[in-house]
C-alpha positions as CSV (number, residue, x, y, z in Angstrom):
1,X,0.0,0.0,0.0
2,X,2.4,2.4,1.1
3,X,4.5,1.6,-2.7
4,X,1.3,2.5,-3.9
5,X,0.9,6.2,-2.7
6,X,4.6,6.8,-3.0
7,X,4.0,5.9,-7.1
8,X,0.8,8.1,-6.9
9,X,2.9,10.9,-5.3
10,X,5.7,10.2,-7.6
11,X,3.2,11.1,-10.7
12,X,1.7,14.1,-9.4
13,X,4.9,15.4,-8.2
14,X,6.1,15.0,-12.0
15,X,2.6,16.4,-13.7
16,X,3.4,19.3,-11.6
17,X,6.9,19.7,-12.7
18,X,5.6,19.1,-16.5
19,X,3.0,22.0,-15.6
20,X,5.2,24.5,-14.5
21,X,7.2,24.0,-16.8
22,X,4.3,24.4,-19.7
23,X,2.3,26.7,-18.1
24,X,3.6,30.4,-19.0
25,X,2.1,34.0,-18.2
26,X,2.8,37.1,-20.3
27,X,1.5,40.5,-19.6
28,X,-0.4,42.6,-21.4
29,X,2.9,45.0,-22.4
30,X,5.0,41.7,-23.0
31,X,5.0,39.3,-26.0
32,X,6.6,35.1,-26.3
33,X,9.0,34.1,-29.2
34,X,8.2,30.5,-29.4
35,X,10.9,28.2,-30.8
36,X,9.9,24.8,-31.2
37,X,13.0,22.2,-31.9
38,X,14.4,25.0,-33.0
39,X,11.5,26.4,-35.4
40,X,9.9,30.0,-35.2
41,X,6.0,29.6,-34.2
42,X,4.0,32.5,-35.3
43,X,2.4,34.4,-34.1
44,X,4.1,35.3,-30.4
45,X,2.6,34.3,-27.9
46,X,0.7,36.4,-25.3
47,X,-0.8,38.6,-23.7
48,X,-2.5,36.2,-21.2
49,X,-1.8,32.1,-20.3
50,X,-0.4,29.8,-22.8
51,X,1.3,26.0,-22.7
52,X,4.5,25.1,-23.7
53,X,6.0,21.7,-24.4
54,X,8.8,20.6,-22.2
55,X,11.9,20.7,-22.7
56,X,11.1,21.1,-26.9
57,X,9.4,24.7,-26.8
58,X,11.2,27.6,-25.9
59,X,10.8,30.8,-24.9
60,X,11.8,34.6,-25.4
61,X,10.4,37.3,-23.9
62,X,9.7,40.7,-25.8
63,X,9.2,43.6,-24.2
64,X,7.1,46.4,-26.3
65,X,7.0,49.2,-24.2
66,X,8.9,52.6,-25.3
67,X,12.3,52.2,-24.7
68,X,15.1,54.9,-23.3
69,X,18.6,54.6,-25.0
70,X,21.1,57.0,-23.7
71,X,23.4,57.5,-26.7
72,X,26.9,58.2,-25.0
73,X,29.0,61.7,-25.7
74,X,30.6,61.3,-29.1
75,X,33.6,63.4,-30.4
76,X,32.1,65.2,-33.7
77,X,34.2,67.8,-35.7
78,X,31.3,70.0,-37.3
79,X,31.8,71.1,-41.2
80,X,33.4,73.8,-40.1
81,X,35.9,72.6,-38.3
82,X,35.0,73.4,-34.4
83,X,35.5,70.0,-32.4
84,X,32.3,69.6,-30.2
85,X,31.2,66.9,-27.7
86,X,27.6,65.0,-28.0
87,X,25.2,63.3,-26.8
88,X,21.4,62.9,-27.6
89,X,18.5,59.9,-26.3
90,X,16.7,57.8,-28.4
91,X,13.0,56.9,-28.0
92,X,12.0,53.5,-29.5
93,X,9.6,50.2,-29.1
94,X,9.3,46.7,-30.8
95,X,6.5,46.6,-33.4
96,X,7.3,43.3,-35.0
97,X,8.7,40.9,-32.1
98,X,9.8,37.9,-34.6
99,X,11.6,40.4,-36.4
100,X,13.7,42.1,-33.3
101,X,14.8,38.5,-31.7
102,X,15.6,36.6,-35.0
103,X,17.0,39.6,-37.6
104,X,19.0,40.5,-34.9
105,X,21.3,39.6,-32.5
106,X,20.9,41.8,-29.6
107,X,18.3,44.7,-30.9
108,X,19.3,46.9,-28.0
109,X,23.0,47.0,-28.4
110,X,22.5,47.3,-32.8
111,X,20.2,50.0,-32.2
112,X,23.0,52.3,-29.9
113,X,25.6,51.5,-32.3
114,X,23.6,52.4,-35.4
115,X,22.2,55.6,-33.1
116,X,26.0,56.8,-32.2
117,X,27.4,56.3,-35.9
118,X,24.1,58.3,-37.3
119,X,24.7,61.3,-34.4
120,X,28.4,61.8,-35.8
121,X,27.5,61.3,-39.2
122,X,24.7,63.9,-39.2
123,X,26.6,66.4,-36.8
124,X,29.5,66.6,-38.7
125,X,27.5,68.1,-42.3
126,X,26.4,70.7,-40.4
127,X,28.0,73.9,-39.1
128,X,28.3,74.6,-35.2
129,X,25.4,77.4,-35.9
130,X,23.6,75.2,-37.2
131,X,23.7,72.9,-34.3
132,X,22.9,75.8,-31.6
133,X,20.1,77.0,-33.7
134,X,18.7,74.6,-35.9
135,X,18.3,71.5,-33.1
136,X,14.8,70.5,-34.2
137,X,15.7,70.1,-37.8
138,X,18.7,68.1,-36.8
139,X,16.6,65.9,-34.1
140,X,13.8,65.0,-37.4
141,X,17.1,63.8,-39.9
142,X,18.3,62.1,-36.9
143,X,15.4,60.3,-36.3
144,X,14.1,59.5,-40.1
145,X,18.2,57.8,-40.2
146,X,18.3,56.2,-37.0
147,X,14.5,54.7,-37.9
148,X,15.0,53.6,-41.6
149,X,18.1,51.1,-40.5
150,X,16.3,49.8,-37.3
151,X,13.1,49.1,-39.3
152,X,14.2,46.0,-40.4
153,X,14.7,44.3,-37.2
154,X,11.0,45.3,-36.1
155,X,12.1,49.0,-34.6
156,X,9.8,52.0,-34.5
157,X,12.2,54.8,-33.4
158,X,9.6,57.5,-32.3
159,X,12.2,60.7,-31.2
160,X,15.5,61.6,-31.0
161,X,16.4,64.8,-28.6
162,X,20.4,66.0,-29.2
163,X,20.6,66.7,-25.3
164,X,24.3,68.5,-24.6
165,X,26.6,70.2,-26.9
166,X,30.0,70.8,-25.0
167,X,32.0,73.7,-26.9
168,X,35.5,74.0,-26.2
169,X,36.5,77.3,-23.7
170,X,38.4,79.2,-26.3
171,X,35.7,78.9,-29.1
172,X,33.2,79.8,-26.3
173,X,35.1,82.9,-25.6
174,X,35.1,83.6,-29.2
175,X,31.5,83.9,-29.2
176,X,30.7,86.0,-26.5
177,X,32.6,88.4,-28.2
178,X,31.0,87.8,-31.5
179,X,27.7,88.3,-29.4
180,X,29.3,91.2,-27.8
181,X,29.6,92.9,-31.0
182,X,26.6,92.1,-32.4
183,X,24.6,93.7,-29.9
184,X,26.9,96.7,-30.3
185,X,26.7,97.1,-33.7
186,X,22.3,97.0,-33.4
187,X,22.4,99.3,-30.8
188,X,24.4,101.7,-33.4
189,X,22.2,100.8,-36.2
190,X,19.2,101.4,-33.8
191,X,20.7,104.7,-32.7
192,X,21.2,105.9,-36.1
193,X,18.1,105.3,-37.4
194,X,16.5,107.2,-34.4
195,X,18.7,110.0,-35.1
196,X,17.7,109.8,-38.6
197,X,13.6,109.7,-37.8
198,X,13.9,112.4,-35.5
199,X,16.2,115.2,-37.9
200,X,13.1,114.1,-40.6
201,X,10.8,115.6,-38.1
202,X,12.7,118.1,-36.9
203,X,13.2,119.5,-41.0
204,X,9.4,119.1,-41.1
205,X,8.9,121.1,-38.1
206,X,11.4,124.0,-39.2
207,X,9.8,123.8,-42.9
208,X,6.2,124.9,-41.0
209,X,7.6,127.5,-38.4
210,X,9.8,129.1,-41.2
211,X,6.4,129.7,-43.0
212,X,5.2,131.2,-39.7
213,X,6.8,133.6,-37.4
214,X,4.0,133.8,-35.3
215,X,4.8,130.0,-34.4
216,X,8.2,130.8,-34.7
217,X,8.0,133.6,-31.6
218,X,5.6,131.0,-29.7
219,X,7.9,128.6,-29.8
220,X,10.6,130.6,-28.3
221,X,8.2,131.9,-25.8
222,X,7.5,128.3,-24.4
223,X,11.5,127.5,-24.3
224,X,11.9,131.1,-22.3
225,X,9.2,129.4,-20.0
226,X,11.0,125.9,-19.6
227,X,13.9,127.5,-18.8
228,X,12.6,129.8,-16.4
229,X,11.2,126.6,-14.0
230,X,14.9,125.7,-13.7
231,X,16.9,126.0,-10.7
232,X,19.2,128.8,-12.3
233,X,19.6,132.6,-10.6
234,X,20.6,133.7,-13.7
235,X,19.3,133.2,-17.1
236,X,20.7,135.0,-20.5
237,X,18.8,135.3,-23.2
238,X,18.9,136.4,-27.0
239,X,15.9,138.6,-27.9
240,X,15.1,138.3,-31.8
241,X,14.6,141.7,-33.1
242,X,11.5,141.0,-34.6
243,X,9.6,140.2,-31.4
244,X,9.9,144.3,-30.8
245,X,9.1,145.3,-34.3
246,X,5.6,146.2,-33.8
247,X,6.3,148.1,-31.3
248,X,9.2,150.1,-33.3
249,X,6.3,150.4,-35.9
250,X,3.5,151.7,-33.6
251,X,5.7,154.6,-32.4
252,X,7.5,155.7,-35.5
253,X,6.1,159.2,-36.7
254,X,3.7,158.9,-39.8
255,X,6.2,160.5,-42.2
256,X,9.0,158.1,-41.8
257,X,9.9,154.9,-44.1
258,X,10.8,151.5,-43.3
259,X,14.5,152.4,-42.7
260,X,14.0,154.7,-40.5
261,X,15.4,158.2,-42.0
């Protein structure tokens, strides 16, 4: 009797074995490569519970979730000759699981090797202004480059973001004084065209006064006045002869002509 339950035991012992060795759980972001006797089942697996055979099915996991790949500082002489320093990240995900585990021999390590050779590539046809100030243009050819030669192996590369750019101290030096001048040289343009508006204005303004010397006289009249409300015990000022040549007019006999004889 006792042989007898050690036998039974003995089976269910080993139909648990074959079970959890069969029995295999994928979640919902996760995807199984079957290989049986060495032979690619499709589809994958998964989400969800599936069997396996024993010891002839096996098994790779595929993650599809977006993946983060730190592409490491590279060394990158730009097209005109300024030696920069770097590094960008790379957004991507599995869309084709089959693909990324059997075109492939590690997708993660060919997709930072294809990323770093595309960075330098790309960087170095473009000028350093270019890199400071055209960073989304260079981020969409990165990504189109870096996508097209995954997309074999099952890779949708989704963004690529050029993160630092380390200039060199002289060079950077070099342009704060090219940014220096700049903004000296618009601050002179800017002045001279102010100067420029306001000697228009003021012809225009001495173009209607000279056709007025009533406007001319009040026009002094209101600079006598500014001048007055200043802190000043002493004040000289030029009298035009023609403010008092009414009054030279008014009192000279009836007889006597303009020039006074």
């Amino acid at each position: 009797m006792s042989i007898a339950l050690i036998a039974v035991a003995a089976v269910v012992l080993l139909i648990l074995l074959l079970l959890s060795a069969s029995i295999r759980v994928a979640r919902e972001y996760e995807r199984g490569v079957i290989f049986r006797l060495g032979r690619l089942l499709s589809p994958p697996k998964g989400p969800g519970l599936f069997l396996l055979i024993p010891v002839i099915d096996k098994m790779v996991r595929v993650d599809l979730r977006t993946v983060t790949l730190n592409i490491p500082p590279q060394e990158v002489i730009t097209r005109d000759n300024v030696p920069v320093r770097v590094n960008a990240v790379a957004y991507f995900r599995i869309i084709d699981p089959e693909k990324a585990i059997v075109q492939v021999e590690n997708y993660m390590v060919a997709t930072s090797q294809i990323a770093q050779t595309t960075l330098r590539s790309v960087l170095g046809q473009h000028t350093l202004d270019e890199l400071l100030s055209e960073r989304d243009k260079i981020n969409e050819i990165l990504q189109r480059i870096i996508d097209e030669a995954t997309s074999p192996w099952g890779i949708k590369v989704s963004i690529v973001e050029v993160k630092d750019v380390e200039i060199p101290g002289g060079m950077q030096r070099a342009m704060a004084r090219q940014a220096e001048a700049e903004r000296e040289r618009r601050a002179k343009i800017i002045a001279a065209e102010g100067e420029f508006q306001a000697s228009e204005k003021l012809r225009d303004a001495a173009n209607v006064m000279s056709g007025n010397s009533i406007t001319l006289q009040l026009r002094f009249l209101q600079t006598m006045l500014e001048m007055s409300s200043e802190r000043s015990s002493t004040i000289v000022l030029p009298l035009p002869i023609e403010l008092f040549r009414p009054f030279f007019e008014g009192n000279r006999p009836p007889g006597s002509d303009r020039d006074g004889t």
